[in-house]
C-alpha positions, 0 to 999 in steps of 0.5 A: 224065341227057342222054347224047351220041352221043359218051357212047354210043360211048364205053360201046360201045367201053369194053364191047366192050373188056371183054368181048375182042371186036374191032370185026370181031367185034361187027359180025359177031355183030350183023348190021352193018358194020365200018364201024357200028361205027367210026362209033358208036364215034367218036360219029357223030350220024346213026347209025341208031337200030335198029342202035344198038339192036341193038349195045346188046342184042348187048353186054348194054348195057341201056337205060332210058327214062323220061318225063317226069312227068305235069303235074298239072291241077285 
């Protein structure tokens, strides 16, 4: 499945929404800025990864990478 930074900010917002937290909050608890988390939520393409990361696992969001199938040669 092909996830946009818009998909990710959304399930970011949706999930501190459940869980009480304000965006203040999260930014605190994470170690970012404000101003990360606006930006993620709205979908910012350019946001650096490692912060992502790091919201993600503050949230409890788990994520999966899978790689592609190996090709078979012979």
């Amino acid at each position: 499945m092909k996830y946009t930074p818009q998909d990710i900010g959304r399930l970011v917002r949706e999930t501190r929404k459940g869980l009480g937290v304000t965006q203040k909050e999260l930014a605190l608890t994470s170690g970012t800025g404000l101003r990360f988390i606006i930006e993620l939520e709205k979908g910012k393409e350019t946001a650096e990864i490692g912060k992502v990361l790091t919201i993600l696992r503050t949230l409890g969001i788990q994520l999966t990478l899978t790689p592609p199938a190996a090709t078979k040669r012979g």
